[in-house]
Backbone as CSV, one residue per row, in Angstrom:
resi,resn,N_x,N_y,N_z,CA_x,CA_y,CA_z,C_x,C_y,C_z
1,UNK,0.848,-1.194,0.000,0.000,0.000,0.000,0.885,1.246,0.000
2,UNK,0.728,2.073,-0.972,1.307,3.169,-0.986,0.822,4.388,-0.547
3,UNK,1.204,4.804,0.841,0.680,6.163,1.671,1.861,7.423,1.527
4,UNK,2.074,7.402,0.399,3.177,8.754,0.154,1.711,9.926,-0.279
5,UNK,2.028,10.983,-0.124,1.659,12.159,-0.066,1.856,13.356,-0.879
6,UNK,2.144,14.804,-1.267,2.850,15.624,-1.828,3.675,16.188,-1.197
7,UNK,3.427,16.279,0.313,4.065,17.226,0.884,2.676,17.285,2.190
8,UNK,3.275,18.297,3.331,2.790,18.351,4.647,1.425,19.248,4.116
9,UNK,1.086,20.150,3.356,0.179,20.185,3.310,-1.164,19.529,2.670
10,UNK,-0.914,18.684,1.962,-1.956,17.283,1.806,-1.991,16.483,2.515
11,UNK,-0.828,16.619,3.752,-1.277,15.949,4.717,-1.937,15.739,5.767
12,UNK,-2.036,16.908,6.051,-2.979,17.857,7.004,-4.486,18.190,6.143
13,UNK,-4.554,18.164,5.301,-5.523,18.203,4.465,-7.113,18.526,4.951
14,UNK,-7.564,17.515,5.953,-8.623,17.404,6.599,-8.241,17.516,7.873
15,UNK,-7.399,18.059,8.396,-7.149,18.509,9.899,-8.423,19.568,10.262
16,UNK,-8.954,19.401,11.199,-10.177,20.590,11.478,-10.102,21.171,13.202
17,UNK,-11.095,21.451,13.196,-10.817,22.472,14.349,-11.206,21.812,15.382
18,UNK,-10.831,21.826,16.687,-10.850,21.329,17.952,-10.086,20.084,17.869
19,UNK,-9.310,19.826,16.830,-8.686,18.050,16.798,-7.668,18.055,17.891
20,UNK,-7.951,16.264,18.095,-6.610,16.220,19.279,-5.684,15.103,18.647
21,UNK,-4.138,16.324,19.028,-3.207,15.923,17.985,-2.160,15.452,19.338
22,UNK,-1.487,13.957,18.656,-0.271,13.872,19.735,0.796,13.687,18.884
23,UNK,1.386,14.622,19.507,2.803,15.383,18.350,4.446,14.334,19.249
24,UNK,5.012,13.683,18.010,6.357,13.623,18.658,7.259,14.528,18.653
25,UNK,8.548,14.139,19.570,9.751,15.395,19.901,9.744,14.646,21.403
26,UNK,10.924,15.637,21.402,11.586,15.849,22.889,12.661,17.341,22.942
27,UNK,12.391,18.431,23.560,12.518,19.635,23.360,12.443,19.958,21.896
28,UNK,13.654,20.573,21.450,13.216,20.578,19.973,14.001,18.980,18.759
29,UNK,14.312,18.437,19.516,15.137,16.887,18.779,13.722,15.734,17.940
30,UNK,13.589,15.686,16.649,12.542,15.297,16.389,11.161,15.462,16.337
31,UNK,11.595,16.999,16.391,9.410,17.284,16.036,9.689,17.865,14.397
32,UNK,8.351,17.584,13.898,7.972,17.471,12.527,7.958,18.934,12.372
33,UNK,8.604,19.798,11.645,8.680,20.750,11.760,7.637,20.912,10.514
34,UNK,7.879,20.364,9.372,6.954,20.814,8.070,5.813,20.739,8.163
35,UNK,5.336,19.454,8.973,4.199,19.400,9.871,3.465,20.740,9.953
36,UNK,4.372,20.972,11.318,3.791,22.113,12.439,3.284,23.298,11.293
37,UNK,4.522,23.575,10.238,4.361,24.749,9.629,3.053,24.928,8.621
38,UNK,2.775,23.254,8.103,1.764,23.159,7.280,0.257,23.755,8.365
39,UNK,0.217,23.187,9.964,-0.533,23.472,10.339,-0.757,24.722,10.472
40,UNK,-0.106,25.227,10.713,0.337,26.853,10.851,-0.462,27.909,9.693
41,UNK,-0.172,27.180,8.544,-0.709,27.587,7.344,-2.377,27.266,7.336
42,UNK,-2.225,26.292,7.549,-4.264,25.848,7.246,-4.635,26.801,8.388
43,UNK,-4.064,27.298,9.729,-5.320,28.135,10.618,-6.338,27.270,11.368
44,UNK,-5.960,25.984,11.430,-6.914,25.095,12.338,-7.057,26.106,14.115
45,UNK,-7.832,26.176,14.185,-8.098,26.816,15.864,-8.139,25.443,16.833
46,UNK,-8.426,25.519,18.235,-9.114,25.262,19.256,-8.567,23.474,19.615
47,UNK,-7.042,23.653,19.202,-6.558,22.101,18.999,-5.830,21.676,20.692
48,UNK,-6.359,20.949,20.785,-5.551,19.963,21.599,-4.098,19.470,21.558
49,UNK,-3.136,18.924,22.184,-1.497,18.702,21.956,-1.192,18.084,22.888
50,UNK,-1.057,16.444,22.515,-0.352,16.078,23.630,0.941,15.711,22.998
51,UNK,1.757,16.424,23.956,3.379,16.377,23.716,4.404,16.583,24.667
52,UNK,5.145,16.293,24.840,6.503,16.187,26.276,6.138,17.075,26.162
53,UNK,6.264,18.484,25.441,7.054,19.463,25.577,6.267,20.469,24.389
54,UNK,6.248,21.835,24.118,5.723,23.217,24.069,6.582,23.870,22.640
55,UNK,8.055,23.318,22.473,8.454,23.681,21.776,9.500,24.808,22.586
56,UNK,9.477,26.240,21.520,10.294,27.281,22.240,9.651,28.274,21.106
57,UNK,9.902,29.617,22.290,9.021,30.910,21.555,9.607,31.302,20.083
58,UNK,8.843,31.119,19.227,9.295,31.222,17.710,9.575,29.870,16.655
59,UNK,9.621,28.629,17.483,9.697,27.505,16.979,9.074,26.218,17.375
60,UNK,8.435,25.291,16.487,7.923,23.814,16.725,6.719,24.704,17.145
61,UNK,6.401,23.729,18.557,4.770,24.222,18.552,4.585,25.910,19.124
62,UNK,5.369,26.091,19.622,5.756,27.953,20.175,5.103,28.479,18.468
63,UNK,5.391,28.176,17.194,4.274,28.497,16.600,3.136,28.669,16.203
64,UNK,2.464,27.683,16.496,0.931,27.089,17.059,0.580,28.390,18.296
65,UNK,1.327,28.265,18.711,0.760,28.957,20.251,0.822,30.446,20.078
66,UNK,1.442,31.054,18.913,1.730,32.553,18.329,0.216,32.955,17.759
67,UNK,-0.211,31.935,17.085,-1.193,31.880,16.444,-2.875,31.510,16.948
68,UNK,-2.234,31.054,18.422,-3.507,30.919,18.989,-4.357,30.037,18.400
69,UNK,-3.554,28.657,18.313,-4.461,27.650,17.730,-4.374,26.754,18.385
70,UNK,-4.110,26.848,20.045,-3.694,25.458,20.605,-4.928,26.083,22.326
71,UNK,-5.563,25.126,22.237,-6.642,25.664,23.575,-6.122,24.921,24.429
72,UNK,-5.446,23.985,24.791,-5.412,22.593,25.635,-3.882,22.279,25.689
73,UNK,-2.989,22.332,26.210,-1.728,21.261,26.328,-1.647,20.329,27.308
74,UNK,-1.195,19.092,26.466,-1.180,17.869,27.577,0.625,17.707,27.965
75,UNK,0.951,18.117,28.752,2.546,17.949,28.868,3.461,17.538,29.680
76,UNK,4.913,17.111,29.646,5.362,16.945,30.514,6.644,17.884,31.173
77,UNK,7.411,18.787,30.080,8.093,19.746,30.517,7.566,21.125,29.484
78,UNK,7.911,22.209,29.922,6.929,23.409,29.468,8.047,24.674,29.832
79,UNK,9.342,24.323,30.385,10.068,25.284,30.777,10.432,26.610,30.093
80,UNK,10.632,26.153,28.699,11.418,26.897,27.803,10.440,27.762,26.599
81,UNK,9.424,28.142,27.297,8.474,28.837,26.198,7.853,29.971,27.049
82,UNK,8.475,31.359,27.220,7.847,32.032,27.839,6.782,32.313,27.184
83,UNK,5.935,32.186,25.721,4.869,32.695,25.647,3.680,31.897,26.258
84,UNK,4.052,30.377,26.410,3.465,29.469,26.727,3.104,29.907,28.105
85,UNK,4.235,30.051,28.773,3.774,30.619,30.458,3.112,31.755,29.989
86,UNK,2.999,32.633,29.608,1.875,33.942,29.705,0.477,33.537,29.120
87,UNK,0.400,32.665,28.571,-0.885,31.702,28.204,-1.727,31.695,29.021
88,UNK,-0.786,30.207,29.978,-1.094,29.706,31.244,-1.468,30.536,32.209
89,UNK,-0.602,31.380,32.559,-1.030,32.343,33.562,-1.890,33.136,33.471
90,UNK,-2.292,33.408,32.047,-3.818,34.238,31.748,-4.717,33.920,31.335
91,UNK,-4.893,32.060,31.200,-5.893,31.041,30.811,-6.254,31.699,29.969
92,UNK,-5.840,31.932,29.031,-5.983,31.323,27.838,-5.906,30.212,27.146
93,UNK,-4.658,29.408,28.064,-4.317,27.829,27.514,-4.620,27.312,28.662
94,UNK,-5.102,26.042,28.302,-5.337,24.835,29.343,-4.046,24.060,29.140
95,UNK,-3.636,23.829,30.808,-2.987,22.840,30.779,-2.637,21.910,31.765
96,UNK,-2.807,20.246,31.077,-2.567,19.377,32.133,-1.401,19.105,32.160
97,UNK,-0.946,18.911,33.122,0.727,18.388,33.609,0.484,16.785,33.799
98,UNK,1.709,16.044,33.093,1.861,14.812,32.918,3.079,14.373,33.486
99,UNK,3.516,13.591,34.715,4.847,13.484,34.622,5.249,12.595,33.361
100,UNK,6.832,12.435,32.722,6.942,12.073,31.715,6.829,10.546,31.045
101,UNK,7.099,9.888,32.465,7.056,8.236,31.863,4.867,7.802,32.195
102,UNK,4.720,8.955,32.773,3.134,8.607,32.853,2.682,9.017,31.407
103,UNK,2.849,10.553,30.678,2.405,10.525,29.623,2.822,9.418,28.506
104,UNK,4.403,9.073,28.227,4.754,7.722,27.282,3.625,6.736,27.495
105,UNK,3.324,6.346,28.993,2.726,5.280,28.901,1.308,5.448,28.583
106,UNK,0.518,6.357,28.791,-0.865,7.237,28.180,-0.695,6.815,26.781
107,UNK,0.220,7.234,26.026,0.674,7.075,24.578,0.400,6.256,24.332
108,UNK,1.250,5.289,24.671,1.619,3.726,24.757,0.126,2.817,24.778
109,UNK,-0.350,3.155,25.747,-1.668,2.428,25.985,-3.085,2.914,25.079
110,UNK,-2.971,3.875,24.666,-3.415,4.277,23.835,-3.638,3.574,21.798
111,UNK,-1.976,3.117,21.588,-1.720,2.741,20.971,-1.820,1.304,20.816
112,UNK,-2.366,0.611,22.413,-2.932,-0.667,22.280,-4.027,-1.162,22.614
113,UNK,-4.813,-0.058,22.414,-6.263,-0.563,22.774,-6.518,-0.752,24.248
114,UNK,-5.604,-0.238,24.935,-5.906,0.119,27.112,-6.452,0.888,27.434
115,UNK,-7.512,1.350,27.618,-7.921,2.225,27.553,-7.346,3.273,29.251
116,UNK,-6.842,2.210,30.328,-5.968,2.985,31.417,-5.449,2.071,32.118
117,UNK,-4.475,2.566,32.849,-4.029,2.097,33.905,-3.839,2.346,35.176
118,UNK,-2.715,2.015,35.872,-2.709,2.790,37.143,-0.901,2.183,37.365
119,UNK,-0.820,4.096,38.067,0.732,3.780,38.919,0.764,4.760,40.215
120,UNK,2.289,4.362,40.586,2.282,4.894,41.159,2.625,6.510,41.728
121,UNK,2.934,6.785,40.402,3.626,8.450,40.076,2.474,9.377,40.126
122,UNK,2.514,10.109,40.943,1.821,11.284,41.405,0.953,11.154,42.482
123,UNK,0.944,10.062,42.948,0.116,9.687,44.323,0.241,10.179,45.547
124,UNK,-0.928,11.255,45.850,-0.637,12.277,47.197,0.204,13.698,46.358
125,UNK,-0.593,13.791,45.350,0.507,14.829,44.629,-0.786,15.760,43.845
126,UNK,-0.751,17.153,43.561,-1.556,17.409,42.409,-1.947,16.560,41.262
127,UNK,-1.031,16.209,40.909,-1.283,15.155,39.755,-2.935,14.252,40.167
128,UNK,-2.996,13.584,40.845,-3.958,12.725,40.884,-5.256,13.448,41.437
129,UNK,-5.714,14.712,42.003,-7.042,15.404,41.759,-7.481,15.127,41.437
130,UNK,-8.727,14.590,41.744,-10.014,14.329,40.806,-9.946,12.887,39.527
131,UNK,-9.048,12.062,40.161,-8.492,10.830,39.583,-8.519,9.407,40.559
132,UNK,-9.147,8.744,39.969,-9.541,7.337,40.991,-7.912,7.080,41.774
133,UNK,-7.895,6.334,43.033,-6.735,6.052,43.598,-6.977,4.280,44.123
134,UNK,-6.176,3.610,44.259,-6.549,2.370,44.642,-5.365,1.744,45.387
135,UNK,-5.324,0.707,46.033,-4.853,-0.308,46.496,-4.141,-1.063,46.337
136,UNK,-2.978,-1.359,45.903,-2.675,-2.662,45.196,-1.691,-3.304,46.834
137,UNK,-1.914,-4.089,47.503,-0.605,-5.082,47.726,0.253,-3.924,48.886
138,UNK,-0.528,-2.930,49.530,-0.514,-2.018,50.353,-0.212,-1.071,49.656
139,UNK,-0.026,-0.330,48.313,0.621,0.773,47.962,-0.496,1.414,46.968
140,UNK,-0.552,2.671,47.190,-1.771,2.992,46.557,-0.873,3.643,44.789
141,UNK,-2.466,3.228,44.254,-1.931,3.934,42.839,-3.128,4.641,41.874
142,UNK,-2.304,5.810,41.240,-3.744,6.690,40.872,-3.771,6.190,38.944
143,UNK,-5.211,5.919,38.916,-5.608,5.613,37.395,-5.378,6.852,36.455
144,UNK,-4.812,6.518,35.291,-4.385,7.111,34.449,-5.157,7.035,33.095
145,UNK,-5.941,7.791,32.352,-6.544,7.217,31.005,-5.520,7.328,29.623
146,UNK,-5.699,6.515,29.110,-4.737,6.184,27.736,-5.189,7.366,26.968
147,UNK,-3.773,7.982,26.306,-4.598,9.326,25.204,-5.017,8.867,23.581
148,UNK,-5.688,9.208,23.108,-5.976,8.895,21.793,-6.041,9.890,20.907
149,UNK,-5.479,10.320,19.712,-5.814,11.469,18.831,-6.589,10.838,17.778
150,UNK,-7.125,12.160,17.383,-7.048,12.023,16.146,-6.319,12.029,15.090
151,UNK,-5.556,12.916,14.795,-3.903,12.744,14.079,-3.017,12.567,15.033
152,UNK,-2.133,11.863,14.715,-0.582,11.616,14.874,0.289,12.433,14.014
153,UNK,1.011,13.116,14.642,2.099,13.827,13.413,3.588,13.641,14.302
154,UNK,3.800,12.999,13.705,5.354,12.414,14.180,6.206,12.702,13.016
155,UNK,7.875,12.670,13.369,8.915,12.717,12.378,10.137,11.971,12.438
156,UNK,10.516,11.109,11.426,11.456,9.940,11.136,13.006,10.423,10.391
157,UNK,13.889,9.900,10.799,14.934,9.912,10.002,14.365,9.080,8.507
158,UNK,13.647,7.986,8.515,13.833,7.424,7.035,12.524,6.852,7.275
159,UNK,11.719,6.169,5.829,10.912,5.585,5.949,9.931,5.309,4.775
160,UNK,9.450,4.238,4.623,9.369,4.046,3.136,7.688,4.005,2.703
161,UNK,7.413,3.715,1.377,5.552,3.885,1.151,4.932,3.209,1.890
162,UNK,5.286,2.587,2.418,4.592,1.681,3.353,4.283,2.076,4.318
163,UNK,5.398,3.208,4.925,5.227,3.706,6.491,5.868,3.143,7.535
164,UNK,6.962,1.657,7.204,7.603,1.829,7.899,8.783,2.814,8.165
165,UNK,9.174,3.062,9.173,10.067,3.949,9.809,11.362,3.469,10.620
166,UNK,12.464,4.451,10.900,13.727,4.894,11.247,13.577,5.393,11.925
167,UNK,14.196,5.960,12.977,14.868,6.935,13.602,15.623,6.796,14.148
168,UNK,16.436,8.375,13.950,17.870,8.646,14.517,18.226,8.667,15.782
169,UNK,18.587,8.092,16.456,19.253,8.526,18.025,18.197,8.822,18.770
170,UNK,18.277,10.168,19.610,17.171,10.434,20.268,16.067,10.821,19.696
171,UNK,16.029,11.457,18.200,14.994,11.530,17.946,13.377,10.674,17.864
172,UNK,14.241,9.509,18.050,12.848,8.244,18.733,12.112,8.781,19.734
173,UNK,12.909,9.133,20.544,11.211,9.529,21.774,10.299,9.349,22.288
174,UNK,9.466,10.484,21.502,8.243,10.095,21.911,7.281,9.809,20.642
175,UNK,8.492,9.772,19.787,7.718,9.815,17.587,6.684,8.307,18.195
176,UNK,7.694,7.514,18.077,6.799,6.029,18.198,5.562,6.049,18.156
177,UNK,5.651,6.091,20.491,4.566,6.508,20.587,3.174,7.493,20.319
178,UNK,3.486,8.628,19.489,2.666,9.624,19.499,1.916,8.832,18.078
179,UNK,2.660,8.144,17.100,2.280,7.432,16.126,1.509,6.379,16.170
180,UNK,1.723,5.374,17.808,0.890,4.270,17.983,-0.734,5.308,18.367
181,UNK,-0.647,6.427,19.041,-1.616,6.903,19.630,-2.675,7.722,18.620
182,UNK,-2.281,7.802,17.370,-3.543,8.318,16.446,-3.992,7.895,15.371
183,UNK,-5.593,7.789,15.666,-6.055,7.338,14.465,-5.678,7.647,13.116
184,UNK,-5.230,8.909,12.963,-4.440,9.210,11.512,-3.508,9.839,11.649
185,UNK,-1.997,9.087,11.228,-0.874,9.396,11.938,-0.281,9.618,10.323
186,UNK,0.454,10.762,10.411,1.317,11.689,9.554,2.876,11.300,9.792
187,UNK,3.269,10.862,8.491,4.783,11.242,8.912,5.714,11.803,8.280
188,UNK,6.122,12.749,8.747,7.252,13.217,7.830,8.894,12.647,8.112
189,UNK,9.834,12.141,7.030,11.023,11.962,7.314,12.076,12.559,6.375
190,UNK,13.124,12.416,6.558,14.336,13.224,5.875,14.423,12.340,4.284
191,UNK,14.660,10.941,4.802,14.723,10.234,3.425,13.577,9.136,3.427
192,UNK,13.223,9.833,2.106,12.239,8.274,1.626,12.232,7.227,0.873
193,UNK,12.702,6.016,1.108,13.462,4.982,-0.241,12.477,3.755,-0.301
194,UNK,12.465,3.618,-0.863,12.001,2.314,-1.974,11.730,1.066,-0.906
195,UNK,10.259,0.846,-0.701,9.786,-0.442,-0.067,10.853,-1.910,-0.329
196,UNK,11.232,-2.179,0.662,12.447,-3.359,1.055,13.792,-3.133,0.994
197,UNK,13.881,-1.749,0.947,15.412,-1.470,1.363,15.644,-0.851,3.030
198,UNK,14.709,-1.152,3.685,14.876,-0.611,5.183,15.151,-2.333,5.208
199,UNK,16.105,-2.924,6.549,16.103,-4.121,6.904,15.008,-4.270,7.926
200,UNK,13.954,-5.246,7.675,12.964,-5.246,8.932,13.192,-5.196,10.212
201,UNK,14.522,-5.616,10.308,15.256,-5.996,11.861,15.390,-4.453,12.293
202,UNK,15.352,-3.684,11.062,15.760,-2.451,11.576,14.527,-1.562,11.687
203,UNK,13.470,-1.914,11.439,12.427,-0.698,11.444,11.923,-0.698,13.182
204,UNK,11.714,0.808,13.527,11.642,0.650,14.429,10.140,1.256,14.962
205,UNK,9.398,1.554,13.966,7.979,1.924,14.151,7.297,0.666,12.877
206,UNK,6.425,0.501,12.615,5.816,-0.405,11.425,4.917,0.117,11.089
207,UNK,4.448,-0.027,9.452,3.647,0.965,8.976,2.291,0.991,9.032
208,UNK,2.013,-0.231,10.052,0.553,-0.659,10.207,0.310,0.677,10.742
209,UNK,1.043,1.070,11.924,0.101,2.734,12.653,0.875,3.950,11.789
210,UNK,1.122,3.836,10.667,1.559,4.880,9.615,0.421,5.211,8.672
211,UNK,-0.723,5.924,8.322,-1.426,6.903,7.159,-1.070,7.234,6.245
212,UNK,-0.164,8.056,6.581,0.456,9.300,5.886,1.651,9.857,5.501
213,UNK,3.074,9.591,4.516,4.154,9.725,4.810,4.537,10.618,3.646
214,UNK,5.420,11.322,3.792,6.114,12.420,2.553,7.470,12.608,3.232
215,UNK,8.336,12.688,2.628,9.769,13.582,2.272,9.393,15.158,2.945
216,UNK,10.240,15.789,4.382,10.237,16.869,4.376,11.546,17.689,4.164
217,UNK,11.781,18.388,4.229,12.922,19.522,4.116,13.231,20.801,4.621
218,UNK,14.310,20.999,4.682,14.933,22.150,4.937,14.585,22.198,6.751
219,UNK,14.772,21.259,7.139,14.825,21.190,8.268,15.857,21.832,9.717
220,UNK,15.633,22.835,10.660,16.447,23.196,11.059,17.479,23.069,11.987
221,UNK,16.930,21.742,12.530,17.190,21.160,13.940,17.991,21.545,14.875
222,UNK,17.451,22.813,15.463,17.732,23.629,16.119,18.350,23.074,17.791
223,UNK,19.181,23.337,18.694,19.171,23.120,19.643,18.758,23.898,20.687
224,UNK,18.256,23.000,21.645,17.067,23.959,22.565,17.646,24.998,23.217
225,UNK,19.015,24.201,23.897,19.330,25.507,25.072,21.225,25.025,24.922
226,UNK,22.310,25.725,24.236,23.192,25.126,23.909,24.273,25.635,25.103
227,UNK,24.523,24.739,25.389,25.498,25.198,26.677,27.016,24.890,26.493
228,UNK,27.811,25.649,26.831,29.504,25.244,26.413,30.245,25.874,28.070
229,UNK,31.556,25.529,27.891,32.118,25.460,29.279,33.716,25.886,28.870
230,UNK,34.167,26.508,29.236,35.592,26.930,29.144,36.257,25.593,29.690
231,UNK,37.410,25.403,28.697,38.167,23.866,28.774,39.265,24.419,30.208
């Protein structure tokens, strides 16, 4: 089956308003930038985002949020976006706080038909407010619901018509998962080659939870916060 595309904006195509999107990345290492920008362009309002992370003011989803198209963030770090904090602080944006291996696993479970679970991270903590708590074996643990989007927009080092996928180093993440977690999952990667030249041993997403795939470019892969040290 061939799910190649033209480009990020046919891919987004039918993106509409209020959708809930779970975006991969980890600060700025692996988010779909052509993606974001295509969204940027269509003007979708009132979207949902579950993602580690916010981006940074002027880039990844810090564009979304310029534009006032993001009502909701689901997250787990948020440090590095002061527009994001002036959001928050003037509700305008909603946002839930996720610690980080609780949101993966939200993802995760999401992507297999769980609809929740339960741990023990955030128990006796804000986090669990208004969230069932239970028992196990003397240790209590608060239920968690699995997230589900509607798009997935994740981004791959490589990946072929099929939709299986690559990725580079850290840019794995949270791509995977944000890909197991939506019903129509987008992908953009750097290179796109020819069905049976990825080694299966090597794919590390499969194209069963792949839709949507195109070739992006001009990518900037910016580093978030670059720190150096006198030798």
């Amino acid at each position: 089956m061939n799910k190649i595309v033209s480009g990020p904006d046919e891919a987004v195509k039918d993106l509409f308003d209020g959708a809930m999107l779970t975006m991969g990345g980890f600060g700025l290492c692996g988010i779909p930038e052509n993606t974001i920008a295509a969204i940027v362009r269509k003007g979708v309002k009132n979207l949902t985002c579950a993602s580690n992370n916010a981006g940074v003011d002027g880039f990844g989803i810090g564009l979304m949020l310029e534009k006032r198209q993001v009502k909701k963030m689901i997250s787990s770090y948020v440090g590095e976006n002061k527009l994001f904090e002036s959001l928050v602080l003037s509700k305008e944006l909603e946002l839930e706080m996720t610690p980080q291996g609780t949101l993966a696993e939200r993802l995760r479970a999401g992507g297999s038909g769980i609809p929740a679970f339960f741990t023990p991270t955030g128990v006796g903590t804000l986090v669990a407010e208004g969230k069932e708590v239970r028992e196990f074996d003397g240790r209590k643990y608060v239920m968690e619901k699995a997230i589900i989007g509607d798009f997935g927009i994740v981004k791959a080092w490589k990946g072929d018509a099929m939709g299986n996928l690559v990725f580079r180093k850290t840019s794995r993440n949270f791509n995977p998962l944000c890909a197991m977690a939506g019903k129509i999952t987008i992908a953009e990667v750097e290179e796109l080659v020819p069905v049976g030249s990825i080694d299966p041993d090597q794919v590390h997403l499969p194209g069963v939870y792949v839709h949507r795939i195109f070739q992006g470019k001009g990518y900037e892969k910016r580093i978030e916060r670059k720190v150096t040290r006198n030798a």
